[in-house]
Backbone as JSON, one array per atom type, in Angstrom:
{
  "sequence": "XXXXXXXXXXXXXXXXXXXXXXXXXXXXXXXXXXXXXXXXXXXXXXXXXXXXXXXXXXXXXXXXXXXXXXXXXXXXXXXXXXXXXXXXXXXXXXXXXXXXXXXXXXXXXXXXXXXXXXXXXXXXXXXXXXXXXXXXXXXXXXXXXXXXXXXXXXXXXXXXXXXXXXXXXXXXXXXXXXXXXXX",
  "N": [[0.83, -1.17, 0.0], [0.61, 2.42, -1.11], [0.84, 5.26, 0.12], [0.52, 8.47, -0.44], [2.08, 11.28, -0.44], [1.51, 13.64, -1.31], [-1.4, 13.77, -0.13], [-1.1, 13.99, 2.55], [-0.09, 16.67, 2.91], [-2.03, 18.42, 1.53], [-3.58, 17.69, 3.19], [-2.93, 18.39, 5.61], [-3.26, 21.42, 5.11], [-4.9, 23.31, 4.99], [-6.02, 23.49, 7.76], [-3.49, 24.2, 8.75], [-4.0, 27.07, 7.32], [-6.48, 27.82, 7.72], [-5.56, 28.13, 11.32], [-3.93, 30.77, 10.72], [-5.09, 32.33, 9.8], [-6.44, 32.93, 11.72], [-4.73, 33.6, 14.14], [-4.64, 36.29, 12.78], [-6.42, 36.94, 12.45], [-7.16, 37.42, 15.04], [-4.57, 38.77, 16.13], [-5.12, 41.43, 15.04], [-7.6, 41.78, 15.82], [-7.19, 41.91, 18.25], [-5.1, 44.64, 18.06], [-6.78, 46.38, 17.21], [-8.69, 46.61, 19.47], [-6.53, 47.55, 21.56], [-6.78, 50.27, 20.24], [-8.63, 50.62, 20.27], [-9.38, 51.01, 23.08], [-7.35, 53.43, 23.54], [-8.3, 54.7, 22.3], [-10.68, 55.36, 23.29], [-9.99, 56.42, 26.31], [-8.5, 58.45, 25.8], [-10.98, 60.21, 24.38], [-12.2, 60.14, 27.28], [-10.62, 61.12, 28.68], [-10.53, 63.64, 27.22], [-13.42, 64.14, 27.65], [-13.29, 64.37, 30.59], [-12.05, 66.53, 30.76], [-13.41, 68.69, 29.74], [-15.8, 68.33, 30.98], [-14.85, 69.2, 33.55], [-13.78, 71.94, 32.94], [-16.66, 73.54, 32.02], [-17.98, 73.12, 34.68], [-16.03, 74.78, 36.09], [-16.57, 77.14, 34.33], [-19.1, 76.96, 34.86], [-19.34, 78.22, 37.6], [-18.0, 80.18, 37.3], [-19.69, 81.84, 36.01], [-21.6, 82.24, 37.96], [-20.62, 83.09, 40.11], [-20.01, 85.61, 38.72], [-22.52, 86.53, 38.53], [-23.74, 86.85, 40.91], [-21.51, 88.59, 41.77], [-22.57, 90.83, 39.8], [-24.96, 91.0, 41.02], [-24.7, 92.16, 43.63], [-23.27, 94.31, 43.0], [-25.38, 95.94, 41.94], [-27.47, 96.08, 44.0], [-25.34, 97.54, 45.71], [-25.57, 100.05, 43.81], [-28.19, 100.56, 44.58], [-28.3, 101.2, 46.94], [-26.68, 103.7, 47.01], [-28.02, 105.14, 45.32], [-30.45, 105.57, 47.08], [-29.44, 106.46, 49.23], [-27.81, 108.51, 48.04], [-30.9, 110.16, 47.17], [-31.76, 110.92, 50.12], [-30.0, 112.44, 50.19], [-30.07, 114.47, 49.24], [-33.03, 115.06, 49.78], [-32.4, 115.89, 52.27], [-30.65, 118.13, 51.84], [-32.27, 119.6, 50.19], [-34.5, 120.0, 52.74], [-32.65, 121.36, 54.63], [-32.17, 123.66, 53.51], [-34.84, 124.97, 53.4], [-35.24, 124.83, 56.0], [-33.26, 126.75, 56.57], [-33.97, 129.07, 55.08], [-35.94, 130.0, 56.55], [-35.35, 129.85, 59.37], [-33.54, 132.93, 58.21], [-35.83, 134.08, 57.92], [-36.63, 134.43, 60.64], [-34.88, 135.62, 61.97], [-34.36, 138.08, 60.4], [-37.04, 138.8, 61.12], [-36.1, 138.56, 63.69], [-34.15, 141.03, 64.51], [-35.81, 143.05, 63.26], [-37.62, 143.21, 65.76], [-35.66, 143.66, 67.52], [-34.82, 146.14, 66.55], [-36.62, 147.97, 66.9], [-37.25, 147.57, 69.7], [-34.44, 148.78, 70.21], [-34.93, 151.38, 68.99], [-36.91, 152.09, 70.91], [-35.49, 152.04, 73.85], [-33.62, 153.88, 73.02], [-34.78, 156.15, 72.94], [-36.44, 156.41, 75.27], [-33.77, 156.78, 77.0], [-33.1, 159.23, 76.02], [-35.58, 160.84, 76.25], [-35.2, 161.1, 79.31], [-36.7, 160.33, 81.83], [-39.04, 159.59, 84.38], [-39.22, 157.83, 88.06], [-40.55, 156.45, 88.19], [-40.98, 155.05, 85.61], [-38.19, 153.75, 85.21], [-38.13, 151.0, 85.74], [-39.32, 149.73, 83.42], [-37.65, 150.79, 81.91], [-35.49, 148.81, 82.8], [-36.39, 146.66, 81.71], [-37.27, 146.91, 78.95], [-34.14, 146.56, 78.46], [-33.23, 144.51, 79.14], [-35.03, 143.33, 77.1], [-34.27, 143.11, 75.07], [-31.26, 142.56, 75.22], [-31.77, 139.62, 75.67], [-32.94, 139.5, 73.07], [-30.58, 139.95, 71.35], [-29.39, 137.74, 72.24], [-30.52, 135.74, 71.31], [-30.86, 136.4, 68.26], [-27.91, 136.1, 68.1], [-27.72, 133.63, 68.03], [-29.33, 132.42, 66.01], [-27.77, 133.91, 63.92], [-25.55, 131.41, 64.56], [-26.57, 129.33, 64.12], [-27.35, 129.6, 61.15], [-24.66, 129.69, 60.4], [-23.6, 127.21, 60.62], [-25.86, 125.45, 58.85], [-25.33, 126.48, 56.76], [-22.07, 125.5, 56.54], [-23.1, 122.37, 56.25], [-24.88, 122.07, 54.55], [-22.9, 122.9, 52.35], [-21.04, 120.66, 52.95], [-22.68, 118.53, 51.6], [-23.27, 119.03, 49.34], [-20.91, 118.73, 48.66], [-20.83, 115.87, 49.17], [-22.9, 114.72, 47.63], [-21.61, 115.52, 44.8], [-19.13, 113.96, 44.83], [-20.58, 111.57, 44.89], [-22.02, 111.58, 43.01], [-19.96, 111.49, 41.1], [-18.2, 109.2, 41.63], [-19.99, 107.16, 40.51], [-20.5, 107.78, 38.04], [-18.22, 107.69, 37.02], [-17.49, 104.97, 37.61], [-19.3, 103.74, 35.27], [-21.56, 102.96, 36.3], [-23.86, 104.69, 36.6], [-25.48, 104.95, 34.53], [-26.82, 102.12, 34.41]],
  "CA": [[0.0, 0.0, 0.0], [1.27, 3.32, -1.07], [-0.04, 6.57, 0.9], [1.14, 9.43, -1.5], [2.76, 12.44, 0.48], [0.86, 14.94, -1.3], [-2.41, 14.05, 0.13], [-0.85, 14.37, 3.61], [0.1, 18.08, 2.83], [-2.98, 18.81, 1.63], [-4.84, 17.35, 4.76], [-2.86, 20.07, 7.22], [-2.93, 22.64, 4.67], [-6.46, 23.92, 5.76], [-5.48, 24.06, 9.33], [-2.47, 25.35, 9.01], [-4.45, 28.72, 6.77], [-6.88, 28.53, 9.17], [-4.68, 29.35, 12.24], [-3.06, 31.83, 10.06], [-6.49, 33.37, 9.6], [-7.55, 33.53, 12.98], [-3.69, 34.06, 14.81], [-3.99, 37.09, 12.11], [-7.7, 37.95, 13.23], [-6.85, 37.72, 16.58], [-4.0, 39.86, 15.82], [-6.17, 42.33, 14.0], [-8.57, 42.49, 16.71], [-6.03, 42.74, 19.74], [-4.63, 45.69, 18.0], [-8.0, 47.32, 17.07], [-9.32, 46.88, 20.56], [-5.95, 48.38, 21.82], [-6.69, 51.19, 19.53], [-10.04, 51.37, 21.0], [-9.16, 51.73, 24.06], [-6.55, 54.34, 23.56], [-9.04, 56.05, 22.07], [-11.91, 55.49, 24.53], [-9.24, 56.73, 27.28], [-8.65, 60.23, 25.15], [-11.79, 60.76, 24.81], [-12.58, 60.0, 28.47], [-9.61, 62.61, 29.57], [-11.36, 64.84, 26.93], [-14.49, 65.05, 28.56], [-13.18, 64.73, 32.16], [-11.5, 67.98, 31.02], [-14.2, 69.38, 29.2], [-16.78, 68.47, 32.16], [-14.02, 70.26, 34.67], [-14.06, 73.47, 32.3], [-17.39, 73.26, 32.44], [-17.99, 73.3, 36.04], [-15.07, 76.01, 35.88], [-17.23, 78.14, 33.5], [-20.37, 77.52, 35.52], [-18.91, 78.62, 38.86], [-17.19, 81.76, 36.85], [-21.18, 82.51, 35.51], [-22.39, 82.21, 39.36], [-19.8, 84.18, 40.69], [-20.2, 86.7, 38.19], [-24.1, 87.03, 38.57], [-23.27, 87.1, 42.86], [-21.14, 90.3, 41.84], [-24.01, 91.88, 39.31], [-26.37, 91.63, 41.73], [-24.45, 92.92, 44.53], [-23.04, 95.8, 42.45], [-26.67, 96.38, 41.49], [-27.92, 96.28, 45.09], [-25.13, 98.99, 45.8], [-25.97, 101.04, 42.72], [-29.94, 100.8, 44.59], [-28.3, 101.91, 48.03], [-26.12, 104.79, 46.76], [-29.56, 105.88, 44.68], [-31.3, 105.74, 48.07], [-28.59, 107.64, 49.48], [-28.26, 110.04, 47.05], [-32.02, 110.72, 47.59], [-31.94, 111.03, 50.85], [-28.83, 113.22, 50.56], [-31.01, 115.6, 48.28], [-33.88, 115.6, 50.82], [-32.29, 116.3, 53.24], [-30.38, 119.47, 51.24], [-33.93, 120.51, 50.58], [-34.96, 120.56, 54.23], [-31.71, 122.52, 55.17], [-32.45, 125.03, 52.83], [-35.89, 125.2, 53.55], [-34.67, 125.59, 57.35], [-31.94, 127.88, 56.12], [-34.89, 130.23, 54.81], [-37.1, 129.6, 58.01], [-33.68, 130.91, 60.09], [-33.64, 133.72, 57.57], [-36.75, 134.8, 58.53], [-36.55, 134.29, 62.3], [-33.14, 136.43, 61.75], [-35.48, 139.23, 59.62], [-38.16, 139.11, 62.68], [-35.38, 139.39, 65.54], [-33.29, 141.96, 63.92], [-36.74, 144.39, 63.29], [-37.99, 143.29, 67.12], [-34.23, 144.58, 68.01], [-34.23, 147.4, 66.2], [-37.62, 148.62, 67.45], [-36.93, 147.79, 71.43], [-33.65, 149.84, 70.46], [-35.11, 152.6, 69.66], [-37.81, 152.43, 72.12], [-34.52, 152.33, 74.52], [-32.9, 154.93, 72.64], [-36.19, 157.11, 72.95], [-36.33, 156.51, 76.93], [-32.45, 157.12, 77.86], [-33.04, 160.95, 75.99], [-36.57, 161.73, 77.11], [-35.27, 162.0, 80.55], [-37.59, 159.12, 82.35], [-39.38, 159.45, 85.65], [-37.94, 157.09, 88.3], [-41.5, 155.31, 87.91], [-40.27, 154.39, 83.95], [-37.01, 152.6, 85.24], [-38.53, 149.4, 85.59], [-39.72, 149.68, 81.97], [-36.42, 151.23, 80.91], [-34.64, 147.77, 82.88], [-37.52, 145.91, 80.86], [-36.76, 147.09, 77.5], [-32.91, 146.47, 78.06], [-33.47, 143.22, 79.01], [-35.34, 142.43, 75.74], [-32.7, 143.96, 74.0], [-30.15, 141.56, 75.52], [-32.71, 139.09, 75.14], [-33.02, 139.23, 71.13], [-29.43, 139.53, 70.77], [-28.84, 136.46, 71.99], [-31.3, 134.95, 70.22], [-29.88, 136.78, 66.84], [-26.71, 135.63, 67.74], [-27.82, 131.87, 68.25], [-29.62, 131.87, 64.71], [-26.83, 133.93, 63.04], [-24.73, 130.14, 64.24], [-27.49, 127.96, 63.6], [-27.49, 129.59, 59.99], [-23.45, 129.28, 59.36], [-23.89, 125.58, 60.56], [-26.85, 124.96, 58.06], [-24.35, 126.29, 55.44], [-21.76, 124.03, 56.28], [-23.64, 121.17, 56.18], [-25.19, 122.89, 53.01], [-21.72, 122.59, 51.39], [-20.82, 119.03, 53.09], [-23.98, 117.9, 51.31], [-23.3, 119.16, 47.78], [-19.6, 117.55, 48.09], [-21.05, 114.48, 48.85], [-23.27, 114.85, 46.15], [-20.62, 115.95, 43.65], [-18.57, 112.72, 45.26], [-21.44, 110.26, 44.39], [-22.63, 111.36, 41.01], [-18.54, 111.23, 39.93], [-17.64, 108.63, 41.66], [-21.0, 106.23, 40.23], [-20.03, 107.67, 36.53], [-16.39, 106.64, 36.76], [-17.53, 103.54, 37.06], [-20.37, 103.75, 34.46], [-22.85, 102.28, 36.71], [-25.29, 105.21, 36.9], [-26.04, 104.61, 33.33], [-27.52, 101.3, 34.21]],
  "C": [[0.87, 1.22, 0.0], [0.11, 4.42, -0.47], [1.2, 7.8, -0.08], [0.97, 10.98, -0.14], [2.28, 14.03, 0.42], [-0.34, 14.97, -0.72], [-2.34, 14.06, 1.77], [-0.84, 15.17, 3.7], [-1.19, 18.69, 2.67], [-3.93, 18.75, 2.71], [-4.3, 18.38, 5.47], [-2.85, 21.2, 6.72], [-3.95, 23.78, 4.97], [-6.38, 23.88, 7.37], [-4.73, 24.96, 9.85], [-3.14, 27.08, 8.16], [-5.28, 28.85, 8.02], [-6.48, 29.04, 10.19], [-4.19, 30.45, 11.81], [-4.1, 32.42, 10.47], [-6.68, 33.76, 11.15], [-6.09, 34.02, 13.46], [-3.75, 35.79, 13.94], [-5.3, 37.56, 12.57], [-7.32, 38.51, 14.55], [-5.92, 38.97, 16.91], [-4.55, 41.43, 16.07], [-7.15, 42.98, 15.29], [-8.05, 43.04, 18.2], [-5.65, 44.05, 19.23], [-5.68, 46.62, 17.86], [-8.91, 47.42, 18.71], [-8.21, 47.52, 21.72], [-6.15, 49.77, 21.77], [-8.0, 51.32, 19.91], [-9.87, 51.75, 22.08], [-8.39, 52.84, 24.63], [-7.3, 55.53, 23.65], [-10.63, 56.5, 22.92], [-11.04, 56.45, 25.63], [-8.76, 57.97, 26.71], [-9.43, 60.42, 25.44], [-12.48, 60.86, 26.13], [-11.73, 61.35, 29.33], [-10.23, 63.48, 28.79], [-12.26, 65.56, 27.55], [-14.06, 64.91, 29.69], [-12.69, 66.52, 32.28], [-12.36, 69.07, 30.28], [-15.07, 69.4, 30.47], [-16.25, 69.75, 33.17], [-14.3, 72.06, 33.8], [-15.26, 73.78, 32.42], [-18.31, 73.73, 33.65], [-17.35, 74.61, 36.29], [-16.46, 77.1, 35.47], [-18.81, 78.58, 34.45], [-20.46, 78.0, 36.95], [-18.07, 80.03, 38.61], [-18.49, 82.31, 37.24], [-21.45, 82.83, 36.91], [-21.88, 83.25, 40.08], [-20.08, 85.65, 40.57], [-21.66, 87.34, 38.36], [-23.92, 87.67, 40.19], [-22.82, 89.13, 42.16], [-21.76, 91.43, 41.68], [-24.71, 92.13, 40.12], [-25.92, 92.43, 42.81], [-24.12, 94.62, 44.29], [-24.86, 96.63, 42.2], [-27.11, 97.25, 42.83], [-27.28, 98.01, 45.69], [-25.48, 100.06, 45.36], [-27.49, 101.36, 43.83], [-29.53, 101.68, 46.38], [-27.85, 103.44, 47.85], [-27.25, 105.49, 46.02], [-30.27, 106.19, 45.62], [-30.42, 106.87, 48.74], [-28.41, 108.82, 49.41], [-30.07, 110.88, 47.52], [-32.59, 111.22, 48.86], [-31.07, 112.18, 51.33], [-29.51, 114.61, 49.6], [-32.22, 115.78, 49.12], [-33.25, 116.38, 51.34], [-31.19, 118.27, 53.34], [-31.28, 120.32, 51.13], [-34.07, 120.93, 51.07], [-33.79, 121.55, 54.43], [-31.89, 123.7, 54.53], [-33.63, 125.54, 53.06], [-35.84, 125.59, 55.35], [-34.09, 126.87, 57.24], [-33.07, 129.13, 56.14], [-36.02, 130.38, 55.96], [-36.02, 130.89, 59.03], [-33.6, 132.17, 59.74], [-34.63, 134.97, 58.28], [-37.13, 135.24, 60.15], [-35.43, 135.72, 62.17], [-33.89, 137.6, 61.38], [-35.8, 140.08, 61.18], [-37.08, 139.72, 63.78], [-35.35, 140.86, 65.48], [-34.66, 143.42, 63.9], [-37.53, 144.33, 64.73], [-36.75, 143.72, 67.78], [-33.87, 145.55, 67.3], [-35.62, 148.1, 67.01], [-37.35, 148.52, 69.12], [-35.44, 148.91, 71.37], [-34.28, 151.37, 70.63], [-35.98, 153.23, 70.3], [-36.56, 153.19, 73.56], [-33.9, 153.57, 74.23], [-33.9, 156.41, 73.08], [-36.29, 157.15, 74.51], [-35.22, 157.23, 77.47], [-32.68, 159.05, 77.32], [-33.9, 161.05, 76.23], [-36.59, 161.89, 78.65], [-36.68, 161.26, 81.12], [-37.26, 159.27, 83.93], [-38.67, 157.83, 86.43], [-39.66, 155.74, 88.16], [-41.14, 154.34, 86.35], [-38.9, 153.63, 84.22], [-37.33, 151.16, 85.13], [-38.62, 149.34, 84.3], [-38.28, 149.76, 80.9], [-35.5, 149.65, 81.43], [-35.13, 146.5, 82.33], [-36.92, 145.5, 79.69], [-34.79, 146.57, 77.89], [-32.47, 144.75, 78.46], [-33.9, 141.98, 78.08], [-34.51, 142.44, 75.08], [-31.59, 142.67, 73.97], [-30.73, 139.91, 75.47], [-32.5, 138.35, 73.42], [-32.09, 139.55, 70.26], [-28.97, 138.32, 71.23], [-29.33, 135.54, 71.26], [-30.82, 135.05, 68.5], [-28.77, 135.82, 66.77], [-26.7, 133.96, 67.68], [-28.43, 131.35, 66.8], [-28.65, 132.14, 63.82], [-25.53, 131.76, 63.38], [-25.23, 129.05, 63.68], [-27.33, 127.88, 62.12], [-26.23, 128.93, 59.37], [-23.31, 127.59, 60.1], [-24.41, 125.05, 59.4], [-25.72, 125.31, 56.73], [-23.14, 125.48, 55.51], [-22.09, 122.81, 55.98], [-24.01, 121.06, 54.26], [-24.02, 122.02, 51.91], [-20.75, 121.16, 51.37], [-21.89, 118.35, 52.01], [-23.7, 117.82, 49.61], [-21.67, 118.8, 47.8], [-20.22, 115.99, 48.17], [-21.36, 113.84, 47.8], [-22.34, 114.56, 45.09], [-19.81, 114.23, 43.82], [-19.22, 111.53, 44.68], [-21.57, 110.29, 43.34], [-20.84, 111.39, 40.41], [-18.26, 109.97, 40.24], [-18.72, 106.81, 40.83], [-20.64, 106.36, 38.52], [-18.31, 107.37, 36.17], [-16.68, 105.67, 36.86], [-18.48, 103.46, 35.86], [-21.48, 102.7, 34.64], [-23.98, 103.07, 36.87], [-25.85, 105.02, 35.86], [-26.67, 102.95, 33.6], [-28.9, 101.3, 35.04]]
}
């Protein structure tokens, strides 16, 4: 019995391609699932670093709104401020002219007791008119002190006056240097 040598070769020759095939799939797919995971593991640090920015960006936004509103809030106190710093200029002036008039009134109730006084000391006054004459000089001294207590009251009210309109001047420059009264 002869057994011929080529039909031995041929019997492992389909085994041996096959392993080829698959040792070369296998290959093939080890390196492509390398190459997946390389690239799964980029893109995974991508977005971990995109998420982080992200987060970043939305903790800037938050921040930044926190500030707006607080700047705002100020902008609404320094407006209250201001308004209150303009009343209250008003009223002083509206005092101021009150004072004025008080000041008017004394000044013509101390000029008239003068020269009631003045009118007594030369008509030569019985000793019954002394009382009257230590009367009148009493008002006298009287409605100069009073004068003299509104003339301070007044140069007070104008200091304040002129504290009031620096402040002023202070707020409305220092609100347009920033260019927050425009909002």
């Amino acid at each position: 019995f002869f057994f011929s040598s080529r039909r031995r070769h041929t019997r492992f020759l389909p085994v041996s391609w096959a392993r080829r095939c698959v040792q070369e799939t296998e290959s093939n797919v080890k390196k492509c699932l390398e190459d997946m995971e390389q690239d799964f593991i980029k893109r995974t640090g991508r977005l971990l670093e995109m998420e982080y920015l992200l987060n970043e960006r939305d903790k800037a936004i938050h921040r930044l709104e926190h500030e707006r509103n607080q700047l705002r809030s100020s902008i609404k106190d320094f407006k209250n401020f201001f308004e209150e710093v303009e009343s209250d200029l008003q009223q002083y002036q509206i005092d101021e002219r009150k004072v004025l008039q008080r000041r008017d009134s004394s000044t013509h109730d101390l000029s008239s007791v003068s020269s009631m006084f003045v009118k007594k000391q030369n008509g030569g006054q019985d000793s019954d008119e002394d009382p009257l004459l230590a009367d009148l000089s009493n008002q006298n001294k009287e409605l100069q002190i009073k004068l003299d207590l509104l003339n301070a009251v007044m140069k007070e009210n104008e200091i304040m006056k002129s504290g009031l309109s620096i402040v002023q001047h202070e707020l409305v420059s220092g609100l347009t240097d920033k260019g927050t009264l425009s909002e």
